[in-house]
C-alpha positions in Angstrom: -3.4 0.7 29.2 -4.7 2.0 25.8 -6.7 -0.2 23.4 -5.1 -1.0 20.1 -7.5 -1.8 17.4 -6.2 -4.0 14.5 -7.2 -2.5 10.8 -7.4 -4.1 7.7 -9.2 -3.6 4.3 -9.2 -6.7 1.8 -10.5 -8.2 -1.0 -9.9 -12.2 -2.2 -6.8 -12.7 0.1 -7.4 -16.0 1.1 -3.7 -17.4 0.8 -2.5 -14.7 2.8 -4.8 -13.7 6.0 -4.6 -16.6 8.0 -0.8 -14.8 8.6 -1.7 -11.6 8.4 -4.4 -11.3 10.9 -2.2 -14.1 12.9 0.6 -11.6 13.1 -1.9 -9.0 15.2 -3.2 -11.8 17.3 -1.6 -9.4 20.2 -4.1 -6.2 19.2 -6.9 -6.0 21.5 -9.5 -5.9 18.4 -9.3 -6.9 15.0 -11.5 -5.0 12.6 -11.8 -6.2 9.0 -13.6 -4.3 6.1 -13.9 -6.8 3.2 -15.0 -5.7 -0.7 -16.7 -8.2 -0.9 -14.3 -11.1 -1.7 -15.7 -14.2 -3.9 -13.2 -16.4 -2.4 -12.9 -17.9 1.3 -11.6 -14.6 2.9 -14.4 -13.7 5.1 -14.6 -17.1 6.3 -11.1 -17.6 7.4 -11.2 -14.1 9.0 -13.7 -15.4 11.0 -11.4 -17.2 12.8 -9.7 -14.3 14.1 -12.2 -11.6 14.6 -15.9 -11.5 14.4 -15.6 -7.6 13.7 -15.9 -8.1 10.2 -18.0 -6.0 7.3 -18.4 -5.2 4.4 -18.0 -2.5 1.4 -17.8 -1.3 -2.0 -14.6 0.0 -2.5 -14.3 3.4 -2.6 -10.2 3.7 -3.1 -7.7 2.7 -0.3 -7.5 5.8 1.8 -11.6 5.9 2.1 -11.9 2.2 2.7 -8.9 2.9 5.5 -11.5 6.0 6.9 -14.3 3.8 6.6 -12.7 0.8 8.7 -11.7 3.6 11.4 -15.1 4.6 11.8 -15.9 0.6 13.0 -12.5 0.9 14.9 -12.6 0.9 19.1 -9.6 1.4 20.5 -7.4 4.5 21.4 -4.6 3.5 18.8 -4.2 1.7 15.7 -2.2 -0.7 13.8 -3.3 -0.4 10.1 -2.2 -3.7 8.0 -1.7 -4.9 4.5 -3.2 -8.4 3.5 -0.1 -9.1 2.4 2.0 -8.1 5.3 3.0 -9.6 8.6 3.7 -7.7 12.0 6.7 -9.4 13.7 6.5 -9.9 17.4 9.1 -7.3 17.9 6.9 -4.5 16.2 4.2 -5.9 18.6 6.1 -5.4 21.6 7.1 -1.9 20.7 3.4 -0.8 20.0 2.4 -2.4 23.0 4.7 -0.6 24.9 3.5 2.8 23.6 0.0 1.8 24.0 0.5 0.8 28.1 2.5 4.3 28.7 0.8 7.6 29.4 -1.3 9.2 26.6 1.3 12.1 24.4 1.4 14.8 25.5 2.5 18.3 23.4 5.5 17.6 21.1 4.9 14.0 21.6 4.3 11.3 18.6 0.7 10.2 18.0 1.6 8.1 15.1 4.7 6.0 14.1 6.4 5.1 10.9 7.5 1.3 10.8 10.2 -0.6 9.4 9.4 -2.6 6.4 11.0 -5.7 4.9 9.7 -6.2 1.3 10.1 -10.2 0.2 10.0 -10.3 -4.1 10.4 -13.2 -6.6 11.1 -15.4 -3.7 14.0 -13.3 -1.9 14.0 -11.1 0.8 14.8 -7.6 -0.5 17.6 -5.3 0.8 18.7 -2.8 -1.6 16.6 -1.8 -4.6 15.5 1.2 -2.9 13.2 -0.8 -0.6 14.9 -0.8 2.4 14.9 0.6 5.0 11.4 1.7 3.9 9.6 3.2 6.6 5.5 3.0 6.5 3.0 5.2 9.0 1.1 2.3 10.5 0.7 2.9 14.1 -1.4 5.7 15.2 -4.0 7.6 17.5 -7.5 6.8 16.2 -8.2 10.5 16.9 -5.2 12.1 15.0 -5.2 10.3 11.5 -6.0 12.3 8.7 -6.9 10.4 5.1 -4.9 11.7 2.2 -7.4 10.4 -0.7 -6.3 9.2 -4.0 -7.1 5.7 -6.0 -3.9 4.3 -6.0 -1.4 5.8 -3.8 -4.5 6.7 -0.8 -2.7 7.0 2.4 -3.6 8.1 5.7 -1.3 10.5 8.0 -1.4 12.2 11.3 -2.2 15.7 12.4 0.9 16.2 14.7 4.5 14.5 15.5 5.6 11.5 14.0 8.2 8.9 15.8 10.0 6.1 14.1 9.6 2.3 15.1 12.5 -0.7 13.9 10.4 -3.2 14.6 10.2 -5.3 11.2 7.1 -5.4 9.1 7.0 -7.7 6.7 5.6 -7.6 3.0 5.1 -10.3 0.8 4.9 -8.6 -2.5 5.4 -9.8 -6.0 5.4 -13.4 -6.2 6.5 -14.2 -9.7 7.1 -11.6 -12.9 3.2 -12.5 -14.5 1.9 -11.7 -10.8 3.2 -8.3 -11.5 2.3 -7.5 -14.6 -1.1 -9.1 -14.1 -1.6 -6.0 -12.1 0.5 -3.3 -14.6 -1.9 -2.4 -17.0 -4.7 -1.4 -14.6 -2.2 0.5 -11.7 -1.0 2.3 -14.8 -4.1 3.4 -15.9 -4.7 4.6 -12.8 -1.9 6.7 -12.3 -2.6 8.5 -15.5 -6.1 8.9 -14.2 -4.2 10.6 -11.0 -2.5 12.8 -12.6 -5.1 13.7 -15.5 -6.8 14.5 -12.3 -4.6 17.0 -10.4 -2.8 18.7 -13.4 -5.2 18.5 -16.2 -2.5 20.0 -18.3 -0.3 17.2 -17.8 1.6 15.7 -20.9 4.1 13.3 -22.1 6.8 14.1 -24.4 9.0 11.6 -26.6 12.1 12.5 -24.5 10.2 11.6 -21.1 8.9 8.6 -22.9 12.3 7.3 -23.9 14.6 8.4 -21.0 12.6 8.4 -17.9 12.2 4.3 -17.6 16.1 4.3 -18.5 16.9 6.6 -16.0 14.5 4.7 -13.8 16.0 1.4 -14.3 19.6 2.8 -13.3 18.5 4.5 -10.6 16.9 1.3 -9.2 19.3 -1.2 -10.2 22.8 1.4 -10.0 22.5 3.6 -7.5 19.8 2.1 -5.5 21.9 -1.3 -5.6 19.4 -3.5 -7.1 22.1 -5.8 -8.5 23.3 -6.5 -4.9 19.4 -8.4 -4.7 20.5 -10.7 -7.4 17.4 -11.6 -10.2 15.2 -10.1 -8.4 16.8 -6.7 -8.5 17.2 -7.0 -12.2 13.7 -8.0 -12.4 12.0 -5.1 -9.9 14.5 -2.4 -12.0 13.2 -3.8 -15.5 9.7 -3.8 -14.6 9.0 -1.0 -12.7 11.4 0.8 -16.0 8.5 -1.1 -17.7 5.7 0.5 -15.3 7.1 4.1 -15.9 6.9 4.1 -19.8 3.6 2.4 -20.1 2.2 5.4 -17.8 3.7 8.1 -20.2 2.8 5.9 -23.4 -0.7 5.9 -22.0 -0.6 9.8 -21.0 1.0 10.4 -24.8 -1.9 8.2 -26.2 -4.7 10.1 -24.1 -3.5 13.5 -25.7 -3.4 12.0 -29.1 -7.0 10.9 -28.7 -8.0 14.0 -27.3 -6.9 15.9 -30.4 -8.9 13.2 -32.4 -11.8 14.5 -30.7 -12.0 10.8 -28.9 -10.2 11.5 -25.6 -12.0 10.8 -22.5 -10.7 10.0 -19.4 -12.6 6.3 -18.4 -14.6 5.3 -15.4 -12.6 4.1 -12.7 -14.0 0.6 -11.6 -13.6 -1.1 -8.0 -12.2 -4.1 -9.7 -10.0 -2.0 -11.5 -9.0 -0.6 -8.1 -8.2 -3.5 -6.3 -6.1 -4.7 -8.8 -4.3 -1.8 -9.1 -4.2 -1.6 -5.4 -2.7 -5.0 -4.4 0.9 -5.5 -3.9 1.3 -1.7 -5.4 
């Protein structure tokens, strides 16, 4: 029987980590790596685990490597604050975890199934599901893939598939998400300033790409099957994509000014970019 060593990086998640860290009751460790939250979240994790500590944030995937590093057990389950493992998802990592260690050609990490709930309503077209995540992994195969907002970690070598439902308890209300807008799209322009520093934004992207965005989500994607909050997640993410080129096109414009410079990235910034994105 393997160990299976429950991961989670937070910051001010108060409302929501009683149930999250409730959901991985079953792991046989729960490790924690808190930013140093102002609210009650350390002191409610406490309840669950006394493997708690804590960090600057460095970005998601390096906060992830970091909490690894504190991490016991053989496998993994990495978690979202937001997010709740269902007992079914349990059993099948369990299982996994109890049978005979892979051997060559066999998975050592796992994509899950993931249920996203928005604006009140669970949702099943939009493009979200069936959405499959990598959380369930050999401690010894992951690999970090680093960047600020979309950070993720991987594995070196075969990947299975699990149908046991994870949930996510995104977007609340419409001001919870574009609370966090303006500093995930910054972000992403810091990204990709970052990989292609070439990168640009013409009037046509500017103009068609939300458009094509929204119909994509909300057409083809058959956001109007989720009801309002369809419409809303296709008009706001349409939203999310033109501020990013708007804020791309604005950077260039600067630049020719002779005023363009890319700004620091804060962990505040960060974190609110990170949540529920």
């Amino acid at each position: 029987m393997a160990k299976i060593s429950a991961v989670l990086v937070c910051l001010n998640i108060e409302k929501e980590i009683d149930r999250c860290l409730g959901s991985v009751a079953w792991c046989d460790e729960i490790v924690v790596v808190d930013s140093f939250s102002t609210d009650r979240t350390v002191e409610q994790a406490r309840r669950h685990t006394d493997r708690i500590f804590q960090h600057e944030y460095p970005g998601y995937s390096r906060q992830v490597e970091r909490a690894l590093g504190y991490a016991t057990g053989e496998w993994v389950f990495l978690i979202d604050g937001d997010e709740e493992c269902s007992p079914e998802l349990a059993a099948q990592c369990r299982k996994i975890a109890d049978g005979p260690p892979p051997g060559p050609g066999d998975p050592v990490g796992y994509t899950v199934l993931r249920r996203v709930n928005a604006f009140g309503r669970w949702i099943d077209h939009s493009g979200f599901y069936p959405e499959y995540k990598f959380r369930f992994f050999r401690r010894d195969h992951a690999q970090p893939v680093h960047r600020e907002v979309h950070g993720a970690i991987a594995a070196d070598g075969p990947v299975g598939r699990l149908d046991g439902r994870l949930f996510h308890y995104s977007w609340t209300t419409v001001y919870s998400y574009l609370q966090r807008l303006n500093n995930y799209t910054s972000l992403e322009v810091a990204n990709r300033l970052r990989e292609r520093p070439d990168a640009r934004a013409s009037w046509s992207r500017i103009v068609f790409s939300p458009v094509g965005h929204f119909l994509r989500r909300y057409l083809r994607k058959g956001g109007w099957r989720d009801g309002f909050p369809g419409l809303a997640i296709a008009v706001l993410e349409a939203v999310s994509v033109a501020a990013i080129y708007l804020k791309l096109r604005e950077f260039r414009m600067r630049e020719a000014e002779g005023a363009g410079e890319l700004p620091p990235i804060t962990n505040e910034e960060i974190n609110a970019a990170k949540r529920n994105f």
